[in-house]
Steps between C-alpha positions, in 0.01 A plus 500: 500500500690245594624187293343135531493194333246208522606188480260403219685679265764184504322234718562211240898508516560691776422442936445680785908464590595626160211817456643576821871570429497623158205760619759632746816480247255693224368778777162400580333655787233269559399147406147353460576118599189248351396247737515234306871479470569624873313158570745339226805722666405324867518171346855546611498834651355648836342830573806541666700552242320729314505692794882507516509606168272808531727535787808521349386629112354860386200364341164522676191266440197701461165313333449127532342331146235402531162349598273491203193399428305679856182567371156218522684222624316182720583375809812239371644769226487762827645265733750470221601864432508556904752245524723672251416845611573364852867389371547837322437707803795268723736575212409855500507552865848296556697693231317874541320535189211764525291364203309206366332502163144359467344445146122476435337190323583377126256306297320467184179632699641752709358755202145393591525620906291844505713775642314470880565141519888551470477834706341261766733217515831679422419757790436214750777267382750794551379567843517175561905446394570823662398406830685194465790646379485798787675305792792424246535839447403440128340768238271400184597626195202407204592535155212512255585269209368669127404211342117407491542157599630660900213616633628855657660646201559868537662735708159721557348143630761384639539893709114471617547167661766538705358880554212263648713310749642826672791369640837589529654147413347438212575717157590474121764362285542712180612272177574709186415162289196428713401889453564481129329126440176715651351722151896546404538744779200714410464568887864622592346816633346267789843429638467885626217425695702264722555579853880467597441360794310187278763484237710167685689377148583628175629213225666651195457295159467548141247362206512373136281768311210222447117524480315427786394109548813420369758683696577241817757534840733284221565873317660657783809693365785701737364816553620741230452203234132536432157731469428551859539854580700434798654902519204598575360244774862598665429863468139421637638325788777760593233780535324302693823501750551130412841337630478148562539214276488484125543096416585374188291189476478306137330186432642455113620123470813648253653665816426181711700320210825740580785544804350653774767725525470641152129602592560625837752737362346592247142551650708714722647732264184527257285575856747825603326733309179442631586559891 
């Protein structure tokens, strides 16, 4: 597999300039740039030069983060969303990057939609996106989120839905956190039951060994540091044939509080053993 970082592992001291050079200096393959600071970056910034730098640089950008919050939305919240997706799909398209990540909905009620009501919407909203996102030469990469207050929240769901859309553009992104905040991993088996061809994005992360309902995205750890049993989702994923990304992404506030380059280095060392 090959190395990645995403830029949420260091968004609160770091930018889109700085991810940028000390992923190349530290040997990163890819990059997953967020959207909200590429619209912070062109505050003084073009497209332009992020294109020069791709140019001129090693590192590739590979999955766009991310629109969130897809699922049983009205007409403003829609209008909304399109406008950002809209935005994500020019940056995609004017610096080659093949993926976009799309979240389902978070809320306090999302655990009282029945099963066919999120089947319904989510296969409709993806079709939706991925037609939009087709002329830009754009692919859809959903990533089921474990907790219960997202309301697609494992991998099996997660697999029949975009089984459901049938098309090639739109497939999965695999989160070892996100698989381990759903029963504590109790489903790692469904992983093998993944297409290839649907497997888009793989983020690498670790977890404080908490219970359930109290274990949050805050207990990220490098991988190696925590419970996950991240030697064997790798060893999953290489018999599957499996080659593509494998992003570190962390959301724990104590890395946000340190230099950037400290974590990028680090996160790239700890994540070696993995690819």
């Amino acid at each position: 597999m090959k190395l990645g970082f995403n830029e949420a592992t260091c968004m609160k001291r770091s930018s889109v300039g700085q991810d940028l050079e000390l992923c190349e200096k530290y040997g990163y393959d890819y990059i997953e740039l967020r959207l909200d600071m590429i619209a912070e970056f062109l505050k003084s910034k073009s497209l332009k030069d992020l294109q020069n730098f791709f140019a001129s640089h090693r590192i590739r950008p590979f999955a766009l983060n991310s629109i969130e919050d897809i699922n049983f939305r009205d007409d403003r919240q829609w209008r909304k969303l399109l406008d950002l997706f809209h935005f994500g799909c020019e940056v995609a398209q004017a610096i080659e990057n093949p993926y976009l990540i799309v979240v389902p909905a978070m809320g306090d009620d999302m655990h009282l939609k029945t099963q066919r009501e999120v089947f319904d919407d989510s296969t409709e909203v993806l079709d939706k996106l991925a037609d939009v996102a087709r002329p830009y030469g754009v692919k859809l990469a959903f990533e089921p989120i474990g907790d219960r207050r997202w309301c697609v929240r494992s991998l099996d769901q997660a697999l029949e839905i975009v089984q459901a859309v049938d098309r090639p553009d739109v497939g999965l992104a695999l989160d070892s956190f996100n698989l381990f905040l759903y029963n504590r991993l109790e489903n790692i088996d469904t992983i093998d039951t993944v297409p290839l061809e649907k497997l888009f994005v793989y983020h690498i992360d670790d977890c404080e060994d908490l219970p359930l309902g109290v274990v949050d995205h805050c207990h990220r750890l490098l991988p190696g540091e925590g419970v996950i049993p991240l030697k064997e989702i790798s060893r999953k994923l290489h018999q599957k044939g499996y080659g593509e990304i494998c992003s570190v992404e962390l959301f724990r506030p104590e890395y946000w509080d340190m230099d950037p380059e400290y974590v990028i280095r680090t996160a790239a060392e700890k994540t070696q053993q993995f690819l």
